[in-house]
C-alpha positions as CSV (number, residue, x, y, z in Angstrom):
1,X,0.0,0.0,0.0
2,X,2.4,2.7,-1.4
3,X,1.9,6.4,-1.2
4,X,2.7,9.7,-4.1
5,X,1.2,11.8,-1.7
6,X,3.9,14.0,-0.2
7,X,1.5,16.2,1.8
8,X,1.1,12.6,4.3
9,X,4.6,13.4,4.7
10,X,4.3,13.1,8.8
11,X,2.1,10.1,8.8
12,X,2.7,9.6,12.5
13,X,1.1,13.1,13.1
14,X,-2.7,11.0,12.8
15,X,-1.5,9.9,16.4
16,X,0.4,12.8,18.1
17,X,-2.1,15.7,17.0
18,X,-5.9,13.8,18.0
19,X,-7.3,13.8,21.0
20,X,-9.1,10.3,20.0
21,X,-5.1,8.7,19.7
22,X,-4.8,8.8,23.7
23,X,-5.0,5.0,23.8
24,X,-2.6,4.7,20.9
25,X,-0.1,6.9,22.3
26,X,-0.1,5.0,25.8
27,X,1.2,1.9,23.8
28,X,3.8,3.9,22.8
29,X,4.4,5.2,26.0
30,X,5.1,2.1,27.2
31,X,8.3,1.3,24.8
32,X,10.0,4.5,26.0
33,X,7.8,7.3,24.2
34,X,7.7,10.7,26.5
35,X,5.7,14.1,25.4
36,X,8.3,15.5,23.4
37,X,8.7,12.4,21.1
38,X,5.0,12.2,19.8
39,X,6.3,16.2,18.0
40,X,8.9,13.7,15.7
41,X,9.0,12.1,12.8
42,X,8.4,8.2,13.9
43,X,11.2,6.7,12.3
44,X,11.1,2.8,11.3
45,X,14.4,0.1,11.5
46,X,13.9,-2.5,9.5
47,X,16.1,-5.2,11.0
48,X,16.9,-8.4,9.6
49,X,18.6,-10.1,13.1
50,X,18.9,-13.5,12.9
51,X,21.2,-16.5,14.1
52,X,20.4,-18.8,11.4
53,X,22.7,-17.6,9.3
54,X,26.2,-15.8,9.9
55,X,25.5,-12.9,7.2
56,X,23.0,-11.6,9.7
57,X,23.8,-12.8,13.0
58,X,25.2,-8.7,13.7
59,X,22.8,-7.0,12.1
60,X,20.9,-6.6,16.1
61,X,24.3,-4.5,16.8
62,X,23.9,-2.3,13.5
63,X,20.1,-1.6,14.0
64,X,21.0,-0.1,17.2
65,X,23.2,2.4,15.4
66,X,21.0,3.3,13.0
67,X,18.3,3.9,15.8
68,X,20.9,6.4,17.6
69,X,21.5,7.9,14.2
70,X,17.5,8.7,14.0
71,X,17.2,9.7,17.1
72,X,20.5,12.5,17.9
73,X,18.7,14.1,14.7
74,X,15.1,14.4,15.3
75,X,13.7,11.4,14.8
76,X,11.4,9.2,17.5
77,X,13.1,5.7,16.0
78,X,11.8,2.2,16.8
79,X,13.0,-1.4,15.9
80,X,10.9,-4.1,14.4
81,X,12.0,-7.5,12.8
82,X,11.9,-9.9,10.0
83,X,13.1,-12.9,8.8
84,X,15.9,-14.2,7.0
85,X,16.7,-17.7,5.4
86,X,20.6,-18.8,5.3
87,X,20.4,-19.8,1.7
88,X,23.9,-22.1,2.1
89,X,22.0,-23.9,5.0
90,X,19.2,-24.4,3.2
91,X,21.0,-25.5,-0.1
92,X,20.9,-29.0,-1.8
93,X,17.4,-30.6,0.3
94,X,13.9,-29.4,0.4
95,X,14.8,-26.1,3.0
96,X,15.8,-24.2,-0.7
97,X,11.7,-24.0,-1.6
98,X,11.7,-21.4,0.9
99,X,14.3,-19.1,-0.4
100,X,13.2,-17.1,-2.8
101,X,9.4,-16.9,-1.3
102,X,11.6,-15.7,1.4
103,X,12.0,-12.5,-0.3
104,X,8.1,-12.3,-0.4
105,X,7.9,-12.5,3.1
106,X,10.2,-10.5,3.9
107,X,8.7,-7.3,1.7
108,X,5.3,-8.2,2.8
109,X,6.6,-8.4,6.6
110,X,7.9,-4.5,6.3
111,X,5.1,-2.7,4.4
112,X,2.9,-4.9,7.0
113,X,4.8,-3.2,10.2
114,X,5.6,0.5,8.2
115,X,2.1,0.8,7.1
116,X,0.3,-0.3,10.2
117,X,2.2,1.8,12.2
118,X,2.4,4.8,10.3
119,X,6.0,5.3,9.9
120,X,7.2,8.4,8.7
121,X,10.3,6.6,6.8
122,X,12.8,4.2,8.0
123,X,16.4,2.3,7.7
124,X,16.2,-0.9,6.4
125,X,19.6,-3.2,7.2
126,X,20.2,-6.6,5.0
127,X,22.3,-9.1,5.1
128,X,21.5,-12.8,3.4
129,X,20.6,-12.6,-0.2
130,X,17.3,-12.4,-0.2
131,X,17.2,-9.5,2.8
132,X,18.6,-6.8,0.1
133,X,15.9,-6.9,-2.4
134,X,12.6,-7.6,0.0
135,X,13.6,-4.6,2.0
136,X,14.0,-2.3,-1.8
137,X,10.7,-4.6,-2.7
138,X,8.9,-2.9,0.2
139,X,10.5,0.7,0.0
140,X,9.8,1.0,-3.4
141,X,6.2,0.1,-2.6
142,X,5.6,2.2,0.2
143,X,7.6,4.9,-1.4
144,X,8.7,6.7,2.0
145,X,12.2,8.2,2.8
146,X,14.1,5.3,3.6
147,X,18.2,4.6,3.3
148,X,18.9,0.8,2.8
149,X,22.1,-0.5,4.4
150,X,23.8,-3.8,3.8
151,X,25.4,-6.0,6.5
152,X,28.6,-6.5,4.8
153,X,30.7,-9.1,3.5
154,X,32.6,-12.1,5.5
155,X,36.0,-12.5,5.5
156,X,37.6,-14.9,3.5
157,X,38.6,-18.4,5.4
158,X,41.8,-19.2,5.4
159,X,43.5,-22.8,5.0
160,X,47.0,-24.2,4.0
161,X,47.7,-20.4,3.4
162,X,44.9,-20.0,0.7
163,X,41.7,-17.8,0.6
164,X,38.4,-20.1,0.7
165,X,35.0,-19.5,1.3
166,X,31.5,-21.6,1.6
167,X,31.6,-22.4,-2.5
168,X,35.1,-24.0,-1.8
169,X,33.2,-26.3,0.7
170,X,30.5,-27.3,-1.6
171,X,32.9,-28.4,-4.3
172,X,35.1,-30.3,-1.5
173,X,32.0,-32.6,-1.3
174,X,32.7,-32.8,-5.0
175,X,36.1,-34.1,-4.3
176,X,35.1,-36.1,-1.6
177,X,32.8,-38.3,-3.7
178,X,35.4,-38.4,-6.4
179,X,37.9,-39.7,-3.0
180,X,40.5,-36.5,-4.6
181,X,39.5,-35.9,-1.0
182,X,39.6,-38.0,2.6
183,X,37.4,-37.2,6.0
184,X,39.6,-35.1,7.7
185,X,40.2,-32.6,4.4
186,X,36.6,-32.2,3.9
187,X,36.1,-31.9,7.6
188,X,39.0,-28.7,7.6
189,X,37.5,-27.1,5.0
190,X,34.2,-26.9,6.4
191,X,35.7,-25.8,9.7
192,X,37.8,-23.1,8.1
193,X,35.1,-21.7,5.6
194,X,33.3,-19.3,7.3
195,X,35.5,-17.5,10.0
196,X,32.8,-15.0,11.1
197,X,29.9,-12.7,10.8
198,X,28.9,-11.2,7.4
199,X,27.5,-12.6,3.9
200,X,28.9,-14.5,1.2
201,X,32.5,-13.4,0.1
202,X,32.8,-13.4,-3.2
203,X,31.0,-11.6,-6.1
204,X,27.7,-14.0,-4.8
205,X,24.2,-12.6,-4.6
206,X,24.3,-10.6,-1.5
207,X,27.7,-8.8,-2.7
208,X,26.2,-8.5,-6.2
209,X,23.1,-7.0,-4.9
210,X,24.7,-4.8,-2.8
211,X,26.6,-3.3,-5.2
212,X,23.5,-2.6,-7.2
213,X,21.4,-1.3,-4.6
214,X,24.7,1.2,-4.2
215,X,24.2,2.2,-8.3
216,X,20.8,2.3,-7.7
217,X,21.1,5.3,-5.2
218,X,19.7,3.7,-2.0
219,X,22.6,3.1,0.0
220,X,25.0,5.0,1.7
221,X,28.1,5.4,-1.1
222,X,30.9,3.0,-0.4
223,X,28.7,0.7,2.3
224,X,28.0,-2.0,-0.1
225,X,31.8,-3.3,0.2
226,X,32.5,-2.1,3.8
227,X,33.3,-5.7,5.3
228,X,30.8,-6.9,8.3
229,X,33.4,-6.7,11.2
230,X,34.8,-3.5,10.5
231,X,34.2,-0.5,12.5
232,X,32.8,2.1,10.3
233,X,30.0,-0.5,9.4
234,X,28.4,0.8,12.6
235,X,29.1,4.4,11.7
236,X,26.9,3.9,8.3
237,X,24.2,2.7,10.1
238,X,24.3,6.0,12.3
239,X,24.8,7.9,9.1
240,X,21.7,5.8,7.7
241,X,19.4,7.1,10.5
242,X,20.2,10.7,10.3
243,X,19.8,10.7,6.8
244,X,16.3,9.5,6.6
245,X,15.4,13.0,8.3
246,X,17.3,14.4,6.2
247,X,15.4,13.0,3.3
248,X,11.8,13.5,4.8
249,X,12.7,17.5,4.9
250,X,14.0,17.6,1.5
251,X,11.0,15.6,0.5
252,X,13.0,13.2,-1.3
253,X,11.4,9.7,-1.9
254,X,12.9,6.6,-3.2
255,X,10.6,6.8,-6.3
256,X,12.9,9.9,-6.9
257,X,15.8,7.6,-6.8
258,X,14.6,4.3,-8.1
259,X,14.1,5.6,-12.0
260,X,14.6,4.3,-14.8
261,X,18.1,5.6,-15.6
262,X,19.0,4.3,-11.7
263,X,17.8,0.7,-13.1
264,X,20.3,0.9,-16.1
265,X,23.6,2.2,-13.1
266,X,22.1,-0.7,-12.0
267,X,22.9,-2.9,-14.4
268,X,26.1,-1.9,-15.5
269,X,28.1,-2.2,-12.1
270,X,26.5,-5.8,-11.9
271,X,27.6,-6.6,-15.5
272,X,31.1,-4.8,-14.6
273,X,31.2,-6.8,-11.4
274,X,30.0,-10.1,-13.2
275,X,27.6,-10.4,-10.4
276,X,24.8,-13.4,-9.6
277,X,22.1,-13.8,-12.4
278,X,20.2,-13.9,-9.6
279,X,20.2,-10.2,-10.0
280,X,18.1,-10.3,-13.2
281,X,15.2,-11.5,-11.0
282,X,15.9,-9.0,-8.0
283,X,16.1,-6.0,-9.8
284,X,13.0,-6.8,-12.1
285,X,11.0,-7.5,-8.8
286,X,12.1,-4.2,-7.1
287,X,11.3,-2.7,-10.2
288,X,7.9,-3.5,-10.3
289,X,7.0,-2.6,-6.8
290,X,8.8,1.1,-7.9
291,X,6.3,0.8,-10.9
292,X,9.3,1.2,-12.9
293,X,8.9,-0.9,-16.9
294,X,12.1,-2.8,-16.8
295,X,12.2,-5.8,-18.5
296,X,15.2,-8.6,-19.7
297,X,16.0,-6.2,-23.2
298,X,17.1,-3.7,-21.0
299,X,19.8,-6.1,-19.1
300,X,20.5,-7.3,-22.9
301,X,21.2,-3.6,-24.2
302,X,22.9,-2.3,-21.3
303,X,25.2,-5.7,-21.5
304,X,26.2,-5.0,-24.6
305,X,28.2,-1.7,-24.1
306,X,29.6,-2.7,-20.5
307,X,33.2,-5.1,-20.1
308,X,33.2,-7.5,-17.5
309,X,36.1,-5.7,-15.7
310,X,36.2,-7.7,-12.3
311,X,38.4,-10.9,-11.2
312,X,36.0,-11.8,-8.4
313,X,34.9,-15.4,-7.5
314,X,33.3,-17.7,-8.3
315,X,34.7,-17.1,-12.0
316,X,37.9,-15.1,-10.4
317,X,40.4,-15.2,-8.2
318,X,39.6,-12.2,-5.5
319,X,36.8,-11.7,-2.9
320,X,34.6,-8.4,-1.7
321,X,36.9,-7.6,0.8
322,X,40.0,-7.7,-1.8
323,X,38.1,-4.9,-3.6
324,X,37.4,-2.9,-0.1
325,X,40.8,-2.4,0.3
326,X,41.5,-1.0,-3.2
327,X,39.1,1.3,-3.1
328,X,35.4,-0.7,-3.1
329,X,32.6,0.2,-5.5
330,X,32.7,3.7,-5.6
331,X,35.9,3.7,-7.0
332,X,34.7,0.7,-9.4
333,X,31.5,3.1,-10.3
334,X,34.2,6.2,-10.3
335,X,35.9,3.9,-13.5
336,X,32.5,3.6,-15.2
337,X,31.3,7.5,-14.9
338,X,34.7,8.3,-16.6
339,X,33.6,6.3,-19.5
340,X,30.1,7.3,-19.9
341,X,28.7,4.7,-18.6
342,X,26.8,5.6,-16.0
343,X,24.0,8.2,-15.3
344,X,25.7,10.6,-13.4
345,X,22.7,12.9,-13.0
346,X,20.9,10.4,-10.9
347,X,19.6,11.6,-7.3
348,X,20.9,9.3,-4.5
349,X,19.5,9.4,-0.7
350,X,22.3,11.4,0.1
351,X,20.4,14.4,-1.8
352,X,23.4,14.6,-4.2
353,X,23.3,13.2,-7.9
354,X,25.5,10.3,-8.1
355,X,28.5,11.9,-10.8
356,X,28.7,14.7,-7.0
357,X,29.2,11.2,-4.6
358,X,31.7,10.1,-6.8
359,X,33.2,13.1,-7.4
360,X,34.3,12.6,-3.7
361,X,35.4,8.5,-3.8
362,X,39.0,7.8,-4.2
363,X,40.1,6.4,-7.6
364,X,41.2,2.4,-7.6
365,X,44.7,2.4,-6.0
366,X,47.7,1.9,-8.5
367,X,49.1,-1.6,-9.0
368,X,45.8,-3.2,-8.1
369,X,44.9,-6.8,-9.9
370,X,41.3,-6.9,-9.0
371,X,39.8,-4.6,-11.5
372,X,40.9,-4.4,-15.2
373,X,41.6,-1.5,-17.3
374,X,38.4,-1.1,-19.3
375,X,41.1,-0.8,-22.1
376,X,41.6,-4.4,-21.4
377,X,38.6,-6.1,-20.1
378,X,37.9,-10.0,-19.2
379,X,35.3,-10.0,-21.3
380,X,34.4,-7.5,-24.1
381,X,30.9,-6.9,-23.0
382,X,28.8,-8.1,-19.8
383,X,29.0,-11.8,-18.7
384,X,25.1,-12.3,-17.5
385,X,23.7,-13.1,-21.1
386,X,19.5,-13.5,-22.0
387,X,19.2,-16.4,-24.2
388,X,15.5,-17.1,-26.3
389,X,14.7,-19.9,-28.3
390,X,11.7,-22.4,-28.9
391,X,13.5,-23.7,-25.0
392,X,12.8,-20.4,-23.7
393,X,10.5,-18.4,-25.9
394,X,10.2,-16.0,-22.4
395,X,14.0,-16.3,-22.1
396,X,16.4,-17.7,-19.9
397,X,20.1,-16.3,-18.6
398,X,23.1,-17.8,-18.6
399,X,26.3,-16.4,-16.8
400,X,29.5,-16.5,-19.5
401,X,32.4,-15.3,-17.2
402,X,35.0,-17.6,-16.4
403,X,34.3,-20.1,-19.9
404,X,36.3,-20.5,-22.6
405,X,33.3,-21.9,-24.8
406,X,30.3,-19.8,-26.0
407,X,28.4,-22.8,-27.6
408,X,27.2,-26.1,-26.5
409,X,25.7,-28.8,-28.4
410,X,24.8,-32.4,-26.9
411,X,21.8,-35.0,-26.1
412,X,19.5,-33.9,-23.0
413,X,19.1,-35.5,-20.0
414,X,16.3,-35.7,-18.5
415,X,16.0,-35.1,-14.2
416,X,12.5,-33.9,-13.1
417,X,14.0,-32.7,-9.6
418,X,17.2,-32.0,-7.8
419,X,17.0,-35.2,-6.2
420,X,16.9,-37.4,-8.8
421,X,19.8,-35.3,-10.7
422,X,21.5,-35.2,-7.6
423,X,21.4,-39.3,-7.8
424,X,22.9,-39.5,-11.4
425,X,25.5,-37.4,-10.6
426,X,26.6,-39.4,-7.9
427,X,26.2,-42.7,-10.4
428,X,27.9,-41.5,-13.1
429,X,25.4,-41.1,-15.5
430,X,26.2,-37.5,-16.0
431,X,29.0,-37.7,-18.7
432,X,31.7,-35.4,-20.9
433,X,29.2,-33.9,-23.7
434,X,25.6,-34.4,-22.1
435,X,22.9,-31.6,-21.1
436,X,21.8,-32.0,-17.8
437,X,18.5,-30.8,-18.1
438,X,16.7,-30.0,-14.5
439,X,13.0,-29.2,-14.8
440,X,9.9,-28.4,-12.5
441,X,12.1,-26.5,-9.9
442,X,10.5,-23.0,-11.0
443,X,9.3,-20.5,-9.1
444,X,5.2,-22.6,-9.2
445,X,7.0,-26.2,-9.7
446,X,9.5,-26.0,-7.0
447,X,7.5,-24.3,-5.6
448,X,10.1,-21.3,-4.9
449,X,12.7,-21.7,-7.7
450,X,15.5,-23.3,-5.5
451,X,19.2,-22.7,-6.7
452,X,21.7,-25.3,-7.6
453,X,24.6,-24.7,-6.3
454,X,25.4,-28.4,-4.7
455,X,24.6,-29.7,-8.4
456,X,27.3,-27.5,-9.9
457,X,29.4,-27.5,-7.4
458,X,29.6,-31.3,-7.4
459,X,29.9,-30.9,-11.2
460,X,33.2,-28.9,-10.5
461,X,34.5,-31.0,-7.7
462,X,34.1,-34.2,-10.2
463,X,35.8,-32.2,-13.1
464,X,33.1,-31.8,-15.5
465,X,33.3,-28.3,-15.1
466,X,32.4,-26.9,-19.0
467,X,32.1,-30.2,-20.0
468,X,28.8,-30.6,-19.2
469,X,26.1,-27.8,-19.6
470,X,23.3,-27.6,-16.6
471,X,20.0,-26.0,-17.8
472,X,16.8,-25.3,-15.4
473,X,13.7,-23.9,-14.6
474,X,15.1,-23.0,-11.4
475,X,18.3,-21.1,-10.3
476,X,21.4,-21.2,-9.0
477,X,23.3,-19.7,-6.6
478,X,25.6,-16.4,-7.1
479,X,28.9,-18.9,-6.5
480,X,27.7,-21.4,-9.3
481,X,29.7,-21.3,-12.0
482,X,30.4,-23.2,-15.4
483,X,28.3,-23.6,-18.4
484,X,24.9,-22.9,-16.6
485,X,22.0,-21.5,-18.1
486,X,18.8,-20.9,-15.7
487,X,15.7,-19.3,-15.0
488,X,14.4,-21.1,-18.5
489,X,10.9,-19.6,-18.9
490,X,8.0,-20.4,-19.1
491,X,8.8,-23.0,-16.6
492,X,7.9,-26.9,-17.0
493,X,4.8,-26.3,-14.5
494,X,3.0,-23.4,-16.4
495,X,3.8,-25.9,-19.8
496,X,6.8,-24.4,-20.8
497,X,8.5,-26.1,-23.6
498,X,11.1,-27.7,-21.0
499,X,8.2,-29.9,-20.0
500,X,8.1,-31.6,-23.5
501,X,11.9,-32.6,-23.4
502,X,13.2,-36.2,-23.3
503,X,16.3,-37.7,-22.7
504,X,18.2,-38.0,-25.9
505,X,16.9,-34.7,-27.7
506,X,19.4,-32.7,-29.4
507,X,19.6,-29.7,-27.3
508,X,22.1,-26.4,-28.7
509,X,23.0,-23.6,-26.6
510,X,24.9,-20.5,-28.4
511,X,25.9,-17.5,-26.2
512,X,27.5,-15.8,-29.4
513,X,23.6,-15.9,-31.0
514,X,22.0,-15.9,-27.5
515,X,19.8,-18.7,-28.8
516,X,18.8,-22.0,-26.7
517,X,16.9,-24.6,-29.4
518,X,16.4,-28.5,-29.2
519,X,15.8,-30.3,-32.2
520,X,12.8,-31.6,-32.1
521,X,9.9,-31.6,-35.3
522,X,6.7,-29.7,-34.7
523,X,4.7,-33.3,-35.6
524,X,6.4,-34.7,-32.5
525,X,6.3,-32.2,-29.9
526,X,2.3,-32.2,-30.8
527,X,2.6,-35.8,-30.0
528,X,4.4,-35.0,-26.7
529,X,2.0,-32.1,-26.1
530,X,-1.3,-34.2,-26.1
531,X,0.4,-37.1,-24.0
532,X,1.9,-34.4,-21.4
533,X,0.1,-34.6,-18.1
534,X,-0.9,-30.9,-16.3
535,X,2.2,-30.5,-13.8
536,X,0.5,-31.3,-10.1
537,X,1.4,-28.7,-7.6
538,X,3.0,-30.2,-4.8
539,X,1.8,-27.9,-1.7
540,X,-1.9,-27.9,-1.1
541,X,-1.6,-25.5,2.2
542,X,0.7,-23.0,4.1
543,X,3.0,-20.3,2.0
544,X,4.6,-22.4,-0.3
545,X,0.9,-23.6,-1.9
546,X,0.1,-20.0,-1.3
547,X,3.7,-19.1,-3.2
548,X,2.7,-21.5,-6.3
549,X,-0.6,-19.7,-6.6
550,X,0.5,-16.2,-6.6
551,X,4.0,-15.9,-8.4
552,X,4.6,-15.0,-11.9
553,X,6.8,-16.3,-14.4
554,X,10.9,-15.7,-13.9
555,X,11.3,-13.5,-16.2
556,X,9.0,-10.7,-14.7
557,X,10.7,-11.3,-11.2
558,X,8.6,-14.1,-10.1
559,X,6.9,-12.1,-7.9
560,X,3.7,-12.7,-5.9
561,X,1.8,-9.1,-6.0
562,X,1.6,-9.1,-10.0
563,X,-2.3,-9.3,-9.9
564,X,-3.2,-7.7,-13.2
């Protein structure tokens, strides 16, 4: 229930200013409110606290901050929660339905608590990957000044004297299964992987979000690559706070921010970065709830005139925190402006266009490996690539960085879940040349569109990394990587060609052409078509049945408010 009304600027004023609001104000009384506070701006933090997961397990600390911030500058703040799923915990069994309706929950969860309570505006703080776009989901809806801040990124783990992280421990079960690897090696990576708070290291979907939500104007500059444990972490978060007030007298609203223009800054810094293809479906859903028309052409003509710049995992050697130290994203974004490709004129929350933020960011510090020249790019143009064909007539995206092959051409098979591909994997039916094809895993047949990142990682840890190609309805996580191409729409439940496939078709996948075909004849796939049985939802009750009902096809964000 958004608002374009600024003159409801002070929302909170219904309660501070009637007579009749007596009861409502005792309520507040009772968390701490005195006289003087019902004359401020109520001030929401949206925190996503959690100990399921260590990308959020701080974020009770940084909320705190952010409530200071608010309220040393005018504000009358107030905490509230929501939830967070640890997508790595939840990876490779039935937990990774609830991922991506996650997100859902998580944007419904805010607007519920922002619009119930009339907030004035508020600081939302993310972590997890699905934390960063449900909290934009909801701001861009509710369309009140709000600052986003991100958690921050883990530090890398160390072992033997080399950099790993949680994708090295998903492709050591690889190894293990191939016995490249015993017990106890196995048993010190998993130990070593994760050495503390914060998200995903490398350039994985909370990182790659991040850094968009940073392009995108809603986050304080430079605090999408500000590591978790560091210090000034907690100083953005008071900086976050003061600035919504800020914002609420400039009357500046994220639908200010959140244009079109902001979409395409967007873009670019993920296709610089060679960020998660998860981002495709992010940034389409937070469009939407912005009521912004973004759609996959735009990713495909931005891509076009953007290099893939950064050597980041899980195509590259270096991790967020490698590019913190030589100067983060804003010195990344700095590198783009100078080249025209970014909007420069683009308002940010900190009331400044983006070309006057940058203006201030150091430049990327001399000698530095991490980011290419754009002179001499790792790729020529972005790596996150839409491919259509009579597979995918809605599209589907595949993620090119790190391969030496643009085209693939072998026989399909066949896996109608994760399990069973899972199974063949492990039995060595999955062989040099073949198509793994993984179908009714979208966002209705999953239900909830799980990723696949213990598939390919166990392709990687048995060596069939680019020797195999992976194609789905579903997902896969920002650390998969190798020739994987998801997201396939429509999906195999709403009877998307994928659901006509068998095991031995002819299947050709071209990155140069963006084209994703199998060779079938029209006579046959009628056949197929009249033999093919309706795709039974597997929920009947509770949010995932609710999820199956709702959400619309992956390639408009597979989101659940879409009722038109």
């Amino acid at each position: 229930m958004g608002t374009n009304e600024k003159d409801l600027r002070i929302r909170s004023k219904v309660i501070s200013e009637s007579a009749n609001r007596a009861p409502n104000r005792a309520m507040l009384r009772a968390v701490g409110f005195e006289d003087e506070d019902f004359k401020k701006p109520m001030i929401g933090v949206a925190s996503t606290w959690s100990e399921v997961t260590p990308c959020n397990i701080h974020i009770d600390q940084l909320a705190r901050e952010a409530k200071t911030g608010a309220s040393e500058n005018g504000g009358a703040p107030m905490i509230f929660n929501t939830i967070t799923v640890a997508d790595g915990i939840a990876m490779g069994h039935e937990g990774m339905n609830y991922s991506l309706p996650s997100r859902e929950v998580i944007a419904d969860s805010i607007e519920t608590v922002v619009g119930a309570e009339r907030l004035d505006g508020y600081v939302a703080i993310g972590g997890c990957d699905k934390t960063t776009p449900g909290c934009l989901m909801t701001i861009g809806r509710m369309n009140l000044p709000s600052v986003y801040i991100y958690g921050g990124t883990i530090q890398p783990g160390k072992l033997d004297g080399q950099d790993i992280d949680i994708v090295s421990s998903f492709e050591a079960v690889g190894k293990h299964q191939q016995g490249e690897m015993n017990d106890e090696g196995l048993h010190k990576v998993e130990c070593n992987a994760c050495p503390g708070p914060g998200a995903c290291g490398g350039m994985y979907t909370a990182n790659t979000m991040a850094a968009a939500v940073e392009a995108l104007g809603m986050s304080i500059p430079g605090s999408s690559s500000t590591p978790a444990i560091y210090d000034y972490k907690e100083e953005e978060c008071r900086q976050a706070g003061a600035m919504v007030l800020e914002l609420l007298k400039k009357d500046i609203y994220p639908r200010d921010i959140m244009t079109k223009e902001a979409f395409e800054n967007a873009i670019t810094v993920v296709m610089a970065l060679g960020g998660s293809t998860n981002a495709f479906l992010h940034l389409l859903a937070i469009a939407q709830s912005a009521e912004v028309d973004l759609s996959y052409d735009d990713f495909e003509r931005v891509r076009q005139n953007v290099p893939h710049i950064a050597d980041l995992k899980p195509s590259g050697k270096y991790v967020m925190q490698d590019l913190y130290e030589v100067g983060g994203v804003p010195a990344v974004m700095k590198t783009l402006l100078e080249e025209g490709l970014l909007h420069g004129d683009c308002l940010t929350v900190t009331g400044k266009t983006l070309a006057e933020n940058l203006a201030e960011a150091p430049d990327l510090k001399e000698g530095q490996e991490i980011i290419k020249p754009l002179s001499e790019p790792i790729k020529e143009s972005g790596p996150l690539v839409v491919l259509k064909g009579n597979l995918a007539p809605e599209g589907a995206v595949a993620k090119m960085s790190g391969q030496k092959i643009s085209r693939f051409e072998g026989p399909a098979k066949v896996y109608d879940s994760e399990a069973e591909a899972t199974t063949a994997i492990e039995g060595g039916e999955i062989q040099e040349g073949d198509v793994l094809v993984i179908r009714n895993v979208g966002p209705k047949g999953g239900p909830g569109m799980p990723e696949m990142l213990s598939i390919t990682a166990m392709i990687v840890g048995r060596g069939l990394g680019g020797k195999v190609a992976l194609i789905t309805d579903g997902r896969f996580s920002g650390g998969s990587h190798g020739f994987v191409i998801g997201h396939l729409a429509p999906e195999a439940a709403a009877g998307g060609p994928i659901s006509l496939l068998k095991t031995g078709d002819k299947i050709t996948i071209d990155s140069d052409t963006q084209e994703i075909n199998f060779d079938v004849s029209s006579e046959e796939l009628d056949k197929r078509a009249e033999e093919h049985q309706p795709f039974e939802p597997r929920y009947k009750k509770g949010s995932l049945a609710k999820y199956a009902k709702l959400v619309s096809s992956s390639a408009k964000g597979a989101v659940t408010d879409d009722l038109s």
